[in-house]
Structure formats: C-alpha cells, structure tokens
C-alpha positions as CSV (number, residue, x, y, z in Angstrom):
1,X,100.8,86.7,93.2
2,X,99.4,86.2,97.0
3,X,99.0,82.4,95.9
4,X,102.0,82.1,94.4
5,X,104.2,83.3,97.5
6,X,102.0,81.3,99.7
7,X,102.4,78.2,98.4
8,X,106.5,78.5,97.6
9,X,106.5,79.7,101.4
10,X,109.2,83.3,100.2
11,X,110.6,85.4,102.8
12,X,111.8,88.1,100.3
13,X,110.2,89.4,96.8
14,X,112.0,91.1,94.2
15,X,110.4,92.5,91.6
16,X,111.6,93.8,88.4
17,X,109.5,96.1,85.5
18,X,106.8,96.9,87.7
19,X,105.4,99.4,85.4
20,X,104.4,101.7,88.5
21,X,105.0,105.5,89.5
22,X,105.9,106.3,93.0
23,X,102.2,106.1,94.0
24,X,101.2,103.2,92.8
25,X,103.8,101.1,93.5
26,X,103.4,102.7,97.7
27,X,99.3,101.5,97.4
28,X,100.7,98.1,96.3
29,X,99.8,95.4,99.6
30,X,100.7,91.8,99.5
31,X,99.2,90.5,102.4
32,X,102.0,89.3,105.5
33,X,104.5,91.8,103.5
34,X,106.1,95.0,103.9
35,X,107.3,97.2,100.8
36,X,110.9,97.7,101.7
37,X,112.2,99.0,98.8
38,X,111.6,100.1,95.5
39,X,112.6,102.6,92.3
40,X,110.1,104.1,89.8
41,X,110.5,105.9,86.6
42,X,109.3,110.0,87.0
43,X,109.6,110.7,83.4
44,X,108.6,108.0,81.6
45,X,106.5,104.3,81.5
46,X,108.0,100.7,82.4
47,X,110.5,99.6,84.3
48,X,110.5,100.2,88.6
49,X,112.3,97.8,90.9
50,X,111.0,96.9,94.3
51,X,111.1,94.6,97.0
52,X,108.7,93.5,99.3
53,X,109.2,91.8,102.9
54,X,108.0,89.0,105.5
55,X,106.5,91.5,108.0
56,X,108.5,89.4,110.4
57,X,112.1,90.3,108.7
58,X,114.3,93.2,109.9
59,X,115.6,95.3,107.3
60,X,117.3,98.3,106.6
61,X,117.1,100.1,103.5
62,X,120.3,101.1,101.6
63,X,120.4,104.2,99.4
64,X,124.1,103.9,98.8
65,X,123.1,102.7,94.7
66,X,120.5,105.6,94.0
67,X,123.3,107.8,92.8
68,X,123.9,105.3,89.8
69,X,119.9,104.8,89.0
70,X,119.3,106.1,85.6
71,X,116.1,106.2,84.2
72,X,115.8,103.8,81.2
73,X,119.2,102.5,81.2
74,X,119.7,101.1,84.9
75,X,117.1,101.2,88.2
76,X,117.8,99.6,91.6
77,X,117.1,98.9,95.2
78,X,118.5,97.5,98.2
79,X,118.2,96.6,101.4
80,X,120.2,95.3,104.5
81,X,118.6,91.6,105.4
82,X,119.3,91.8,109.3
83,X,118.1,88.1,110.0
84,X,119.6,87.0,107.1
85,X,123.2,89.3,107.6
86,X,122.8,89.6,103.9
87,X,122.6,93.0,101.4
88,X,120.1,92.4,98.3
89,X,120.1,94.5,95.4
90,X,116.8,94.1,93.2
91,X,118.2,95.2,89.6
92,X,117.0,96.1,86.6
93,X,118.6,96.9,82.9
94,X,116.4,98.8,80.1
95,X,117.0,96.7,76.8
96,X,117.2,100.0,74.7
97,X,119.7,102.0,77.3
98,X,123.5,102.3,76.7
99,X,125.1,99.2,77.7
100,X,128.8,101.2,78.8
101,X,126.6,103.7,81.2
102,X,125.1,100.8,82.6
103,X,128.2,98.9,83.0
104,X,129.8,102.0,84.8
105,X,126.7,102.5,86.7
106,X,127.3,98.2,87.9
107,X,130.9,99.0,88.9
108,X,129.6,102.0,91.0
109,X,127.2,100.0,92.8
110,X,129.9,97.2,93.2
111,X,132.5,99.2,94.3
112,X,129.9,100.7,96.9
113,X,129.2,97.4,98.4
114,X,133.0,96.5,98.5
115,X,133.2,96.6,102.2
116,X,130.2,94.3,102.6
117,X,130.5,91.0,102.8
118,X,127.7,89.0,101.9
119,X,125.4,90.3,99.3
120,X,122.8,88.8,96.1
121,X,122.4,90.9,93.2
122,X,118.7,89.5,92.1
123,X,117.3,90.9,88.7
124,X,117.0,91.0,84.8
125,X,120.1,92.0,83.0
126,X,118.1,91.9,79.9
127,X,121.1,90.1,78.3
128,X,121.2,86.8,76.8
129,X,123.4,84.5,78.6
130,X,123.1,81.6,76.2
131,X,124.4,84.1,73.4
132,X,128.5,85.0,73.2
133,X,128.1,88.8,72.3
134,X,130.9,91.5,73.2
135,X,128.0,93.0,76.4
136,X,127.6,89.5,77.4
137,X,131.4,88.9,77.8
138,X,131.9,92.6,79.1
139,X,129.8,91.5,81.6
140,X,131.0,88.5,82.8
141,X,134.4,90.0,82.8
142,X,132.8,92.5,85.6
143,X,131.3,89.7,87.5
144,X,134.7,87.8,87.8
145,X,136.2,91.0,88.8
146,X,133.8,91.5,91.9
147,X,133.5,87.3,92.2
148,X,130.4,86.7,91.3
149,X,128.9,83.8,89.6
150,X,125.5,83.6,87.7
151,X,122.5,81.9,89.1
152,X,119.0,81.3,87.4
C-alpha cells in the first residue's frame, strides 16, 4: 500500500472493509500518515471505515455521523480537511444489511452536514450502479435531493 500511495503522490486515504477491531486498526502505520479517522465493528468481523492523513494536513475530526453507524448495515467517518476547506465522509454499506435503515441512516448524516458547504462522500455503496433496481433508484433519488452527483 506504502508503494501504491507513493507513487500516485495522495494527500488523503479512505479506506473501506478494513476487517480490523479498534486495536488493530490504531497499530495500523503508513509511513508520512496520520490515522485520522476510522470505525470498527465490536461485535462482529468485516467491515471498518478509516482514513488516514498527510502528516502535513490539518484536520479535524467530525463525530457528528456516529449516531447513525450501525454495525452491519452502515459504518462511517469524517473529518474536517482544513487546508483543503473540505468535510470527507469515508462510507461504507454491508451488502446483507437493510437497505431502508441505511437509507435513513444517509439522510441523517446528510441532513447533519446541511450547513456545510463543501463536502465528498468517498466509499462503497455496495450497489450496482450499472443495474436499474428499486435501491439503486432510491438512492439516486437521495443524491439529487442533497445534489450530489456520482463519481468513480
């Protein structure tokens, strides 16, 4: 991984289904990088979000989404990019959890971030975009809502 974010020169890594507990993911070091972020499953295996940092960036962590985490369904972070004036979420949706409680959990988040005005929801949805399906379209109807467009 230390190769990989050398030689694309990244500022910010978000990582999704890091398969760590609290511990583990803490004893994770990337050299040059700071482990801003991050959630990990207590009860079960899989999953975890985290993000990791330039040592040089300024950031401040947000807890304002922790409230919606739930375990096997949906798990975030996010932090305040100071240098960058930019709030990052680091996202991740369980394949098997119920796609309404997620949903409502992505309107929570959304609504919390209403008052801020730049921010980049970075993850895996775990929903194929290439596929019309009833979740897919539910979800795009929540991204127009909050104006967001898709990126890959």
């Amino acid at each position: 991984m230390e190769a990989f974010i050398a030689d694309k020169k990244i500022d910010v890594l978000c990582l999704t289904e890091h398969w760590m507990k609290e511990d583990e993911i803490r004893a994770v070091h990337l050299d040059g990088f700071k482990l801003v972020a991050f959630s990990a499953r207590a009860q079960s295996k899989a999953g975890g979000t985290c993000i990791f940092v330039r040592e040089t960036h300024n950031v401040n962590l947000l807890d304002f989404n922790v409230k919606y985490n739930i375990e096997k369904c949906i798990e975030s972070c996010s932090i305040f990019l100071i240098d960058f004036n930019i709030n990052l979420i680091c996202l991740y949706r369980c394949p098997s959890g119920h796609f309404d409680t997620f949903l409502a959990s992505l309107e929570g988040i959304l609504d919390s971030l209403n008052n801020r005005k730049q921010f980049t929801i970075a993850g895996d949805f775990n929903i194929d975009f290439l596929t019309d399906s009833m979740n897919l379209a539910r979800l795009r109807d929540t991204m127009e809502v909050y104006n967001l467009n898709q990126t890959i």
